[in-house]
mmCIF file as gemmi writes it, N, C-alpha and C atoms, coordinates in Angstrom:
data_model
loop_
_atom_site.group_PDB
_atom_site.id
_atom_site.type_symbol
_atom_site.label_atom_id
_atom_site.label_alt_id
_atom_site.label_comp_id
_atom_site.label_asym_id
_atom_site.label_entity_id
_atom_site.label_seq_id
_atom_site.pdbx_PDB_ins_code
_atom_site.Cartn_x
_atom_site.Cartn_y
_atom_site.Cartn_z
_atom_site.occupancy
_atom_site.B_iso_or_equiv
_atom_site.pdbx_formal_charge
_atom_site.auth_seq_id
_atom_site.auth_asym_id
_atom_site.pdbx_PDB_model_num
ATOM 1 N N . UNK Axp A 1 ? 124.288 101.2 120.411 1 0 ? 1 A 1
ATOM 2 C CA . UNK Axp A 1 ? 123.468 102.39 120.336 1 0 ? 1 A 1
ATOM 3 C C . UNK Axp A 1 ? 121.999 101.964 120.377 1 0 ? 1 A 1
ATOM 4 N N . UNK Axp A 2 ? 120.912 102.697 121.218 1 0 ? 2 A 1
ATOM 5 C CA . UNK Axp A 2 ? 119.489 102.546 121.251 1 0 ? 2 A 1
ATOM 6 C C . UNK Axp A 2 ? 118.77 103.816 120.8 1 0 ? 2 A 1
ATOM 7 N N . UNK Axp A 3 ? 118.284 103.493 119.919 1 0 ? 3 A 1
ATOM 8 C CA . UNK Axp A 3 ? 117.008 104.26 119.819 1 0 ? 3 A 1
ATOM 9 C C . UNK Axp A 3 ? 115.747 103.773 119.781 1 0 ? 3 A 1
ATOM 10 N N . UNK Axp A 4 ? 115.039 104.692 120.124 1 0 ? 4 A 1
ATOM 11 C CA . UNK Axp A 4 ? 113.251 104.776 120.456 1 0 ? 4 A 1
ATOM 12 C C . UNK Axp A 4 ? 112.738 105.382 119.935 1 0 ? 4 A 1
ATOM 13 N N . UNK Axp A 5 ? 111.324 105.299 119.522 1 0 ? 5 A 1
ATOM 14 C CA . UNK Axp A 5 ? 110.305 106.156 119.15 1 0 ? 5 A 1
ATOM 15 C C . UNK Axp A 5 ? 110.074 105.963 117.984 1 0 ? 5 A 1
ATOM 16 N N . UNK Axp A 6 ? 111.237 105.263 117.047 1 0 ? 6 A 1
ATOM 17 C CA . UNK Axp A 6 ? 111.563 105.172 115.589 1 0 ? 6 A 1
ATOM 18 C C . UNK Axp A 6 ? 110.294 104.897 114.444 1 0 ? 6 A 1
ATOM 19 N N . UNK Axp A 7 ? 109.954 105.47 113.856 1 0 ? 7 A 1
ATOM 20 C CA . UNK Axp A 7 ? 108.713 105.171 112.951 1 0 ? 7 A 1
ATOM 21 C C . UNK Axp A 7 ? 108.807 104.412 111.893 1 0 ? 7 A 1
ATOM 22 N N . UNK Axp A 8 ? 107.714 103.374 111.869 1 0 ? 8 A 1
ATOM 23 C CA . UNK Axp A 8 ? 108.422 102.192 110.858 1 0 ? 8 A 1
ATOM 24 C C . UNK Axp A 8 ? 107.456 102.722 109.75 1 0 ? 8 A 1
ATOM 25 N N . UNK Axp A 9 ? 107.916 102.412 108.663 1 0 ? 9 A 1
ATOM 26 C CA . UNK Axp A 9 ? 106.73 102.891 107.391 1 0 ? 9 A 1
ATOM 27 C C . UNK Axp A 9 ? 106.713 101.758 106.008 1 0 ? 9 A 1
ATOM 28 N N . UNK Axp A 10 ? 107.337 100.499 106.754 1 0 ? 10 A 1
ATOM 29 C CA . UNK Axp A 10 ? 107.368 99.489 106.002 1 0 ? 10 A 1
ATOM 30 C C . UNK Axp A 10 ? 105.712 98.999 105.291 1 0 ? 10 A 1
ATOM 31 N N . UNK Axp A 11 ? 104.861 99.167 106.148 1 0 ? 11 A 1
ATOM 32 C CA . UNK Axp A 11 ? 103.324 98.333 105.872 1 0 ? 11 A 1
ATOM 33 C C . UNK Axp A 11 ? 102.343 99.921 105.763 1 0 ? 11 A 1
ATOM 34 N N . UNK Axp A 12 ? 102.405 101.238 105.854 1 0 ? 12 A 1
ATOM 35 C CA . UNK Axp A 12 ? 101.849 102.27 105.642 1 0 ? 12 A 1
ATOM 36 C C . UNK Axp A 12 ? 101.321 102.581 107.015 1 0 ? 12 A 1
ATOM 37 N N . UNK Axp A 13 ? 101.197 101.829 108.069 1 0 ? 13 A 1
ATOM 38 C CA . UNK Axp A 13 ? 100.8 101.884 108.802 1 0 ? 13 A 1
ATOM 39 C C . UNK Axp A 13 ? 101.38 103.198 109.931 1 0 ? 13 A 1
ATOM 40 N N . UNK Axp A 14 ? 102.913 103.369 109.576 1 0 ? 14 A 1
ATOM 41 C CA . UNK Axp A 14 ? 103.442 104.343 110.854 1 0 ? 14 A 1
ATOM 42 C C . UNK Axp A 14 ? 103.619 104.396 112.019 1 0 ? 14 A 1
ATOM 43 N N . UNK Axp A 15 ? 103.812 102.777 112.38 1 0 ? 15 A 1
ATOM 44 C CA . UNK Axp A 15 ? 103.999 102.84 113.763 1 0 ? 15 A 1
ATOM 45 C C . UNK Axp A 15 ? 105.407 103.281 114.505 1 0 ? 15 A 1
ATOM 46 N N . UNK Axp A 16 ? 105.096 104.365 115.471 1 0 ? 16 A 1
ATOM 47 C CA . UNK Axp A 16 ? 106.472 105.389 115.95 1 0 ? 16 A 1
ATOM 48 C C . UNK Axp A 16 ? 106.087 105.156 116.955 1 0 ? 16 A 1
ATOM 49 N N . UNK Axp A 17 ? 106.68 103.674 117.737 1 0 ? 17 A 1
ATOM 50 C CA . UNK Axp A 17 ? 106.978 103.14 118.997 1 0 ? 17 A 1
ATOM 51 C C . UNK Axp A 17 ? 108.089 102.702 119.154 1 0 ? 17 A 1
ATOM 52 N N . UNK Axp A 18 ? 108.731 102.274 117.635 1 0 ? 18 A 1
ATOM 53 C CA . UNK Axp A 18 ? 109.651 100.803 117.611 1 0 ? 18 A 1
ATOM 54 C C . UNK Axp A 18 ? 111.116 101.813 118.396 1 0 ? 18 A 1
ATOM 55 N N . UNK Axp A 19 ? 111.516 100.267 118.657 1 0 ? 19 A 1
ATOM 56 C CA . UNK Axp A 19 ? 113.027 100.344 119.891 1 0 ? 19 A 1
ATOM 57 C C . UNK Axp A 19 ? 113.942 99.547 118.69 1 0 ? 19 A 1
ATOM 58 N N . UNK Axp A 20 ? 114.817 100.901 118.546 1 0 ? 20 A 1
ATOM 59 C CA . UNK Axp A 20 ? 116.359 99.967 117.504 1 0 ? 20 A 1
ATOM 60 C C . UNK Axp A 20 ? 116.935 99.259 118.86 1 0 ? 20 A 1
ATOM 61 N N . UNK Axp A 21 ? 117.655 98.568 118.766 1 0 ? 21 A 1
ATOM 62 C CA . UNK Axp A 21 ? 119.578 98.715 119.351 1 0 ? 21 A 1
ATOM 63 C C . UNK Axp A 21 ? 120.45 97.947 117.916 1 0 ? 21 A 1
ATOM 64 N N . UNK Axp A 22 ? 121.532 98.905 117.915 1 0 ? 22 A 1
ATOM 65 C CA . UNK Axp A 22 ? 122.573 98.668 117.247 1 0 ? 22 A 1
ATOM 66 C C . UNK Axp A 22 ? 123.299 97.882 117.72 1 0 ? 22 A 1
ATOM 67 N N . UNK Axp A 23 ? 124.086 97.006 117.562 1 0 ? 23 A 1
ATOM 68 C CA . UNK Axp A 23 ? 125.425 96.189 118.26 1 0 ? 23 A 1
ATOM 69 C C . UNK Axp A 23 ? 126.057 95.25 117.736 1 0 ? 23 A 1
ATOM 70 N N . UNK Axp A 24 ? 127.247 95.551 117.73 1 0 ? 24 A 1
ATOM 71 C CA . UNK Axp A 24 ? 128.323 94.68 117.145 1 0 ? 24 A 1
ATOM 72 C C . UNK Axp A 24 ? 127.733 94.083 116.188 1 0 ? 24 A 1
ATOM 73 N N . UNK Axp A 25 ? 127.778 95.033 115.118 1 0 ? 25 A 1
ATOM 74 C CA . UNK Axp A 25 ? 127.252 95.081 113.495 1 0 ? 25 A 1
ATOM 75 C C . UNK Axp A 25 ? 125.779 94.242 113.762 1 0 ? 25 A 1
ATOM 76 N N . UNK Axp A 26 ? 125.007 94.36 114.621 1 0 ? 26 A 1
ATOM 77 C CA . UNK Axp A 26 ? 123.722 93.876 114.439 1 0 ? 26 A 1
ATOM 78 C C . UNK Axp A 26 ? 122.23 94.691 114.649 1 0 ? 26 A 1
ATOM 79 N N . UNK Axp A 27 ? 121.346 94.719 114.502 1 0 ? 27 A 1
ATOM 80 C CA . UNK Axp A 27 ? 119.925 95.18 114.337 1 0 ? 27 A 1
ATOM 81 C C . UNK Axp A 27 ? 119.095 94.761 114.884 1 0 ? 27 A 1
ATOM 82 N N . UNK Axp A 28 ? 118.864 95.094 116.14 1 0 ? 28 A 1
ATOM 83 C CA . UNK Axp A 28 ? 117.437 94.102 116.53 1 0 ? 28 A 1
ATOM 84 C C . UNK Axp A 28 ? 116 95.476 116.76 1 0 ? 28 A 1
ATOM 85 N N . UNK Axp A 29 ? 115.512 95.109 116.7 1 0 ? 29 A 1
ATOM 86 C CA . UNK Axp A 29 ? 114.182 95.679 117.115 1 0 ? 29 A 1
ATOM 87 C C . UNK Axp A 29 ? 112.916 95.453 117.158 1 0 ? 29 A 1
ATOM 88 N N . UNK Axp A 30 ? 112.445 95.868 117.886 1 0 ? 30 A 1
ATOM 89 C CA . UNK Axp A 30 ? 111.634 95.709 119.389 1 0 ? 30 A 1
ATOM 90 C C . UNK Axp A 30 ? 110.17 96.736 118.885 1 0 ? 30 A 1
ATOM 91 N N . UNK Axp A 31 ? 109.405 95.415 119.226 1 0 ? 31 A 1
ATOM 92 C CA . UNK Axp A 31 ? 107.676 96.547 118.639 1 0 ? 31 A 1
ATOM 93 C C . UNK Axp A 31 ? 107.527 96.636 117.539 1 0 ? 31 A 1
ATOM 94 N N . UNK Axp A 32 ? 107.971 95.731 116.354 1 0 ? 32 A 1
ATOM 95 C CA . UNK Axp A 32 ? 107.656 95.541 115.078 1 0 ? 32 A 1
ATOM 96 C C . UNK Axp A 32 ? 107.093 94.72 114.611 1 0 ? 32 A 1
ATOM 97 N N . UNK Axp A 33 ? 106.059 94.169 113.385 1 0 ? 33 A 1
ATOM 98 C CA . UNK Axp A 33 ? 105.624 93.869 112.94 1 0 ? 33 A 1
ATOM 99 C C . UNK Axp A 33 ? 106.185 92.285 112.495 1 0 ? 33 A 1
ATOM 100 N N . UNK Axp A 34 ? 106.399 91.637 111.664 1 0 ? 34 A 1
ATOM 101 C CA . UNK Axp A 34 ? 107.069 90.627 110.89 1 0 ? 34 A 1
ATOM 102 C C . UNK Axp A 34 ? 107.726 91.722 109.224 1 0 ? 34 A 1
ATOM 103 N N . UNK Axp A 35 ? 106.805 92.617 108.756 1 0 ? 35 A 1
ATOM 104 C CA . UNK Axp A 35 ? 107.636 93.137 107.565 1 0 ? 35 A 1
ATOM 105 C C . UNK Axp A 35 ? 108.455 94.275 108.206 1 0 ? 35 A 1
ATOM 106 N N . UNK Axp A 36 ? 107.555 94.837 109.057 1 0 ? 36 A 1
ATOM 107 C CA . UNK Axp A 36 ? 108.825 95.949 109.772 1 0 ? 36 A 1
ATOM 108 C C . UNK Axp A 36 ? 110.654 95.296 110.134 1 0 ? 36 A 1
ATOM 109 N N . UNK Axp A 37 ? 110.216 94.125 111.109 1 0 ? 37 A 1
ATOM 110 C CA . UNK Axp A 37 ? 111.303 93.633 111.423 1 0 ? 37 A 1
ATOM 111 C C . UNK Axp A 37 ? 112.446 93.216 109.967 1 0 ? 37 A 1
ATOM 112 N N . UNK Axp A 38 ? 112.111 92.837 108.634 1 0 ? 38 A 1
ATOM 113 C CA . UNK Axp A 38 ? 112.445 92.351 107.683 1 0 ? 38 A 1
ATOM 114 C C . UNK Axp A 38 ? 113.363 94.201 106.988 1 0 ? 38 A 1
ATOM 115 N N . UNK Axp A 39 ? 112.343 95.107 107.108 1 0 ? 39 A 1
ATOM 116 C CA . UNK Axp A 39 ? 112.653 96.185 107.042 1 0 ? 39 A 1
ATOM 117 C C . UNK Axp A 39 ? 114.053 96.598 107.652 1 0 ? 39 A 1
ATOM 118 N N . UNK Axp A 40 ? 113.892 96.298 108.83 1 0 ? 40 A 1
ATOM 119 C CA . UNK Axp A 40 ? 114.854 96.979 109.984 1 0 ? 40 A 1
ATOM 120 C C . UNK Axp A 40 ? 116.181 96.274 109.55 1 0 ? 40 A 1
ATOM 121 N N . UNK Axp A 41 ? 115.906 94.632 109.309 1 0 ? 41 A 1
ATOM 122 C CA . UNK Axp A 41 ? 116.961 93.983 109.112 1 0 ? 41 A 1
ATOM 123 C C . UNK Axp A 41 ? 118.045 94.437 107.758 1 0 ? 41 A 1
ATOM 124 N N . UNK Axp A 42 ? 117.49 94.602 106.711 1 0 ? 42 A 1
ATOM 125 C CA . UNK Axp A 42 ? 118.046 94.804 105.308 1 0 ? 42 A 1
ATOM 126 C C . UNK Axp A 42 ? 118.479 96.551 104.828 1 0 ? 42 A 1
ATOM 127 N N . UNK Axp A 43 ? 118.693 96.888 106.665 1 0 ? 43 A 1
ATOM 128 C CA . UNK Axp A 43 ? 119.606 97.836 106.268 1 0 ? 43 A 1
ATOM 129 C C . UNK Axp A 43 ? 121.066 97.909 106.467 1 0 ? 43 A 1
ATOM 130 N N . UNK Axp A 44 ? 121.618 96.093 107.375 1 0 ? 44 A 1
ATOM 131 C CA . UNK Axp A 44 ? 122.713 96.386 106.492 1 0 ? 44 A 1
ATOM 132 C C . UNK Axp A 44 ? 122.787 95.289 105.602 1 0 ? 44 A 1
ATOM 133 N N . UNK Axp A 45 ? 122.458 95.052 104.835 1 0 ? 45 A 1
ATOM 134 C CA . UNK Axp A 45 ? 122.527 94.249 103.656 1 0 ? 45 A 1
ATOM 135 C C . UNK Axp A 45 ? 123.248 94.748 103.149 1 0 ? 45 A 1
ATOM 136 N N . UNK Axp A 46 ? 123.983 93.449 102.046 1 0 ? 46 A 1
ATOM 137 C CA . UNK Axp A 46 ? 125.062 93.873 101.158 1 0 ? 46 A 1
ATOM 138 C C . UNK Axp A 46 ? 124.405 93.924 100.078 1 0 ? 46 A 1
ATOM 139 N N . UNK Axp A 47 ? 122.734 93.331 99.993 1 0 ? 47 A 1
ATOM 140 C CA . UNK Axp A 47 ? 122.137 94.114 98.496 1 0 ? 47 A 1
ATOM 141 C C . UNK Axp A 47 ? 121.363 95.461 98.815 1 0 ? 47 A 1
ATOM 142 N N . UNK Axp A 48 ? 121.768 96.514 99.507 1 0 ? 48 A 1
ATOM 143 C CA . UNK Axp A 48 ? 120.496 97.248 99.738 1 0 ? 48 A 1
ATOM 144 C C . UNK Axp A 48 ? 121.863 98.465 98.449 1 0 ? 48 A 1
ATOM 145 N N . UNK Axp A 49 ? 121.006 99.026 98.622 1 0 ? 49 A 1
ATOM 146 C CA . UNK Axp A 49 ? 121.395 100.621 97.571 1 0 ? 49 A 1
ATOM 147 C C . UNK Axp A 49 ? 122.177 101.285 98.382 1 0 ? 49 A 1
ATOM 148 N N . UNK Axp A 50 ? 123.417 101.85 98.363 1 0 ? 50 A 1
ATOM 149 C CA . UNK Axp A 50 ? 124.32 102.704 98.949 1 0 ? 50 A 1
ATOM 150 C C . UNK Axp A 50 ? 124.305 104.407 98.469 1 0 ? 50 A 1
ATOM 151 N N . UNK Axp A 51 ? 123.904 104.109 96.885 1 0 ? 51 A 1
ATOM 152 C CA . UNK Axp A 51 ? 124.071 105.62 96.44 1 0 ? 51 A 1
ATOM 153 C C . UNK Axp A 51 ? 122.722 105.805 95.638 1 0 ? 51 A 1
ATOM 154 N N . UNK Axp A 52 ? 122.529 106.596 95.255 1 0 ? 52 A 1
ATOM 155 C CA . UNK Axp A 52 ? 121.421 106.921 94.721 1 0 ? 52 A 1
ATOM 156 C C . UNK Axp A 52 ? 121.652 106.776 92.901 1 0 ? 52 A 1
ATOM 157 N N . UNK Axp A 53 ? 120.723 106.185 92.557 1 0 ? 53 A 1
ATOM 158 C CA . UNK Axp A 53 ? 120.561 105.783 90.424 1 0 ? 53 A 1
ATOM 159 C C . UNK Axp A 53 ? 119.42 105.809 89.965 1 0 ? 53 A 1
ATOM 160 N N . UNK Axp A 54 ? 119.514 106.512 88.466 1 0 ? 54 A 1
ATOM 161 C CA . UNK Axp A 54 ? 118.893 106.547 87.346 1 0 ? 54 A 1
ATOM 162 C C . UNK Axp A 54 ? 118.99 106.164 86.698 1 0 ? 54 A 1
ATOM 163 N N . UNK Axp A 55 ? 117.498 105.731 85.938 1 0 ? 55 A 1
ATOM 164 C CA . UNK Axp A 55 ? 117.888 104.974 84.82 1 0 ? 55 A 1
ATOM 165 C C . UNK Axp A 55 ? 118.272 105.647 83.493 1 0 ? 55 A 1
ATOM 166 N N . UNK Axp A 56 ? 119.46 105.576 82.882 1 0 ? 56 A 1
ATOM 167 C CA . UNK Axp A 56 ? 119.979 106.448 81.256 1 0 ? 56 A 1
ATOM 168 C C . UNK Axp A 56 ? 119.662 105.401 80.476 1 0 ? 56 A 1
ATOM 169 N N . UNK Axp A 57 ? 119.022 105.29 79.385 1 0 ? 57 A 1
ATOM 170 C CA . UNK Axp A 57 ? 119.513 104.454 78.086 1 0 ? 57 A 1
ATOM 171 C C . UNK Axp A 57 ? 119.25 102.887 78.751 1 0 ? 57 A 1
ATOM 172 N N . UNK Axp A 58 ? 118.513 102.683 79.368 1 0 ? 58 A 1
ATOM 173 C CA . UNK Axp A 58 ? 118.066 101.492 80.226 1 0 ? 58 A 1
ATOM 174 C C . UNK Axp A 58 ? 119.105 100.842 81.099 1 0 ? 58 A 1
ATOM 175 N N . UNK Axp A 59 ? 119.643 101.627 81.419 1 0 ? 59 A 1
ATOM 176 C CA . UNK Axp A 59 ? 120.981 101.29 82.635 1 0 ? 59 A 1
ATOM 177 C C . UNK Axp A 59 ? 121.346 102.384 84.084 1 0 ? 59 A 1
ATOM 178 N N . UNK Axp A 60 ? 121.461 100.907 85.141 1 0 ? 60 A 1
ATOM 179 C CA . UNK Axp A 60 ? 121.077 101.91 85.787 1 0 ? 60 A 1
ATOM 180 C C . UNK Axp A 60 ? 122.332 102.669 86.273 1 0 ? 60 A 1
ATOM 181 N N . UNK Axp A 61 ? 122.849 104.298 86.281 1 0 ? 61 A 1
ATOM 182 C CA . UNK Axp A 61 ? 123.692 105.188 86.778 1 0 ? 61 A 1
ATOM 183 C C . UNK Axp A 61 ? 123.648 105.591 87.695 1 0 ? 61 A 1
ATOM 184 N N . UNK Axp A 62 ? 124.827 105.675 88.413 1 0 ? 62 A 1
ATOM 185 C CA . UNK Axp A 62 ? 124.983 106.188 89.9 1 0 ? 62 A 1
ATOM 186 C C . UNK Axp A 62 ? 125.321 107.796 89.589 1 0 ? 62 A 1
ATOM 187 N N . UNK Axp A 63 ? 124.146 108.724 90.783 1 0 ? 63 A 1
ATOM 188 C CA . UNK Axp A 63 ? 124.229 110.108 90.72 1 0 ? 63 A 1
ATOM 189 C C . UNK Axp A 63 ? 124.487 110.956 92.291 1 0 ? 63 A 1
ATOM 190 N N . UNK Axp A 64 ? 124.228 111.918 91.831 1 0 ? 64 A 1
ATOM 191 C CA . UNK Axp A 64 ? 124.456 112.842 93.582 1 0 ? 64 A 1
ATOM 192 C C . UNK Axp A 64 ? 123.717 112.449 94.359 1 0 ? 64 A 1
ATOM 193 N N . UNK Axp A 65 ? 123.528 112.797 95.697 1 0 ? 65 A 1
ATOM 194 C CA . UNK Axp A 65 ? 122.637 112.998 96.429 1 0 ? 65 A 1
ATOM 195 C C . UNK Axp A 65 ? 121.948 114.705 95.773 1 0 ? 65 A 1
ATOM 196 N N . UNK Axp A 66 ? 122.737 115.771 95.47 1 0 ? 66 A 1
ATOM 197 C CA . UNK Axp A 66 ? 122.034 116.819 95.268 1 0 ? 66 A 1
ATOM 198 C C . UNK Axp A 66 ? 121.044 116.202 94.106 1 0 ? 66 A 1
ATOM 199 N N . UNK Axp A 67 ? 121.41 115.919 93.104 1 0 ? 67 A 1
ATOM 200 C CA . UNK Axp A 67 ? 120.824 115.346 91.259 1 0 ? 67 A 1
ATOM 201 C C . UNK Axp A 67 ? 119.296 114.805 91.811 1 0 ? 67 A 1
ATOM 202 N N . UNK Axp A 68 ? 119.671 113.901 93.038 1 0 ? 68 A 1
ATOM 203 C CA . UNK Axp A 68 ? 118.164 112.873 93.275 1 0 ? 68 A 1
ATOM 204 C C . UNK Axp A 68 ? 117.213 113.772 93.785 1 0 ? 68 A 1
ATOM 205 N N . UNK Axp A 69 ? 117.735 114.62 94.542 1 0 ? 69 A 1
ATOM 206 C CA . UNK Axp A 69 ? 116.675 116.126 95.669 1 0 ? 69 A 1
ATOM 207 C C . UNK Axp A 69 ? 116.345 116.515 94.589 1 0 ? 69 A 1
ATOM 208 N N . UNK Axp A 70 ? 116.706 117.303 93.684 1 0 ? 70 A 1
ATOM 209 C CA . UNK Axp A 70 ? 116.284 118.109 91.831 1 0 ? 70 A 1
ATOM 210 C C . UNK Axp A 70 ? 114.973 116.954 91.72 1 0 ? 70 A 1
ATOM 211 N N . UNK Axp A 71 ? 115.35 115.985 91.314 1 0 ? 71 A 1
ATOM 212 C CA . UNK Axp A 71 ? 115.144 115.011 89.746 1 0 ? 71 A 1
ATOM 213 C C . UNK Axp A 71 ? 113.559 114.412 91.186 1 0 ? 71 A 1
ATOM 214 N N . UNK Axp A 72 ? 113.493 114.233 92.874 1 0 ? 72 A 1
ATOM 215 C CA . UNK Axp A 72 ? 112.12 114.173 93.441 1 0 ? 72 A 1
ATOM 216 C C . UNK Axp A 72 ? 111.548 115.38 93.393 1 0 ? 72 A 1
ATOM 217 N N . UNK Axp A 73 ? 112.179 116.43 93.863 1 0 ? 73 A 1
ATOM 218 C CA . UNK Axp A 73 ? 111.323 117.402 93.424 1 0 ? 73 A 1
ATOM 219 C C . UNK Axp A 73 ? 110.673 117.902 92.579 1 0 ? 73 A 1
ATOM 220 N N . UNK Axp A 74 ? 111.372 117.989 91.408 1 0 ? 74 A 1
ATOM 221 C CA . UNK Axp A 74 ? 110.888 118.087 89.924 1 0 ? 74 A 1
ATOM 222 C C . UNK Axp A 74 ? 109.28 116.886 90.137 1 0 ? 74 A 1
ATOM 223 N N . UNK Axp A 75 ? 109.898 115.783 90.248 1 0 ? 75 A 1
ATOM 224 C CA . UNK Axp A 75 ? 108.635 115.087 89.892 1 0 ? 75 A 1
ATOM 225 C C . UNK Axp A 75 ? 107.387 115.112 90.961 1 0 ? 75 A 1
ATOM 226 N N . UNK Axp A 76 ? 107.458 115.947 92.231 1 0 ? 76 A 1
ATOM 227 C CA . UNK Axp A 76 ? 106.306 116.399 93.046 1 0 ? 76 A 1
ATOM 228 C C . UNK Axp A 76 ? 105.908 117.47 92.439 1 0 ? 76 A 1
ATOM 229 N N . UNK Axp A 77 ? 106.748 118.324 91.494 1 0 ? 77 A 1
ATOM 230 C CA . UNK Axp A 77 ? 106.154 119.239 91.206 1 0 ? 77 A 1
ATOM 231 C C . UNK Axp A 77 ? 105.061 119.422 90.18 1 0 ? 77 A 1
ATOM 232 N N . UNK Axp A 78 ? 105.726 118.423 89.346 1 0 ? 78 A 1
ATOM 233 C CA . UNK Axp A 78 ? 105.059 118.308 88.007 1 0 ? 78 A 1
ATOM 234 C C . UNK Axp A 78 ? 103.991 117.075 88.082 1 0 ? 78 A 1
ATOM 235 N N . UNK Axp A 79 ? 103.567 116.692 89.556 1 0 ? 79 A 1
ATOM 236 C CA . UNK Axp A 79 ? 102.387 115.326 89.796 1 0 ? 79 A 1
ATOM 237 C C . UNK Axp A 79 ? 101.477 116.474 89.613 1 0 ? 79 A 1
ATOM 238 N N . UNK Axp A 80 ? 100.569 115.624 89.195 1 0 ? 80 A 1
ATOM 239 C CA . UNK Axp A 80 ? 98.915 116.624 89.219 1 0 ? 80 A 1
ATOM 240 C C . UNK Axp A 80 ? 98.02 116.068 90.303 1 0 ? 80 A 1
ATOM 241 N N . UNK Axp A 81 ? 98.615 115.122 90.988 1 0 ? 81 A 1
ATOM 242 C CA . UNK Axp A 81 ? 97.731 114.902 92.543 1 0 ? 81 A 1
ATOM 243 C C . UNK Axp A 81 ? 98.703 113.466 93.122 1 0 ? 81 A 1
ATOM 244 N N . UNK Axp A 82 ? 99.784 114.928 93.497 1 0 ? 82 A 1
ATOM 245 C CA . UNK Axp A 82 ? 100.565 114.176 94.677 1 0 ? 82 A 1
ATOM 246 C C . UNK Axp A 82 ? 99.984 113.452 95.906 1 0 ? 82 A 1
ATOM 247 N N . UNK Axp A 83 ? 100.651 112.607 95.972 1 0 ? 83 A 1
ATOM 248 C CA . UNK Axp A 83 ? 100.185 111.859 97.257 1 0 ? 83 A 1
ATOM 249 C C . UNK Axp A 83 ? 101.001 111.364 98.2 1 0 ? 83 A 1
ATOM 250 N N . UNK Axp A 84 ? 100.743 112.792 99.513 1 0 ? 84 A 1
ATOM 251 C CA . UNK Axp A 84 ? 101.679 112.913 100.621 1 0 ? 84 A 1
ATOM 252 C C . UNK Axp A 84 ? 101.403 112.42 102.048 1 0 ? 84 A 1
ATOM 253 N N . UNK Axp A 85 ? 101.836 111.175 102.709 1 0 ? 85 A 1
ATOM 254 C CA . UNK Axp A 85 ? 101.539 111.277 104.213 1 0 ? 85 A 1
ATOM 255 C C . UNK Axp A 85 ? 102.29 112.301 105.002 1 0 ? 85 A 1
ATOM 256 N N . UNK Axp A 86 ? 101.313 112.536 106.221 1 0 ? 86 A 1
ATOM 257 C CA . UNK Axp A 86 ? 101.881 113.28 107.261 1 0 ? 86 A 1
ATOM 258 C C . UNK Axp A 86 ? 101.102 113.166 108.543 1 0 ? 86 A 1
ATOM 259 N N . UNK Axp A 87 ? 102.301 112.296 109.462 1 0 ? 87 A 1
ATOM 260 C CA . UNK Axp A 87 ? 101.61 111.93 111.161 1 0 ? 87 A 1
ATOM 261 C C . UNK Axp A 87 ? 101.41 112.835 111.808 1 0 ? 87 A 1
């Protein structure tokens, strides 16, 4: 699988040039940086995060995907000077 156009947001920078290809469980891409590329790579890692967690009682718990949408929103709501990009 190829995709294009992909926006990297590893370095803040936003560059939406980069070229995935997928293949036979691999990642390459094309028009990235050195941390972008590091980025691109460690998504399939076997340490990256699969589900979404909070911390309870100083441990960390696995929750919904709905719980995490609540529990960011809540906390954009209640920032007193959010800080949002938009390309």
């Amino acid at each position: 699988m190829f995709s294009k156009n992909i926006i990297c947001s590893a370095c803040g920078a936003a560059c939406d040039d980069i070229q995935v290809e997928f293949r036979n469980g691999t990642i390459e891409a094309k028009n990235v940086c050195k941390i972008g590329n590091v980025r691109f790579k460690v998504i399939k890692s076997s340490q990256r995060f699969r589900q979404p967690l909070i911390r309870l009682e100083g441990k960390l718990t696995p929750i919904s995907w709905d719980e995490t949408l609540e529990k960011a929103a809540d906390i954009l709501v209640s920032a007193k000077r959010p800080l949002l990009f938009k390309k």
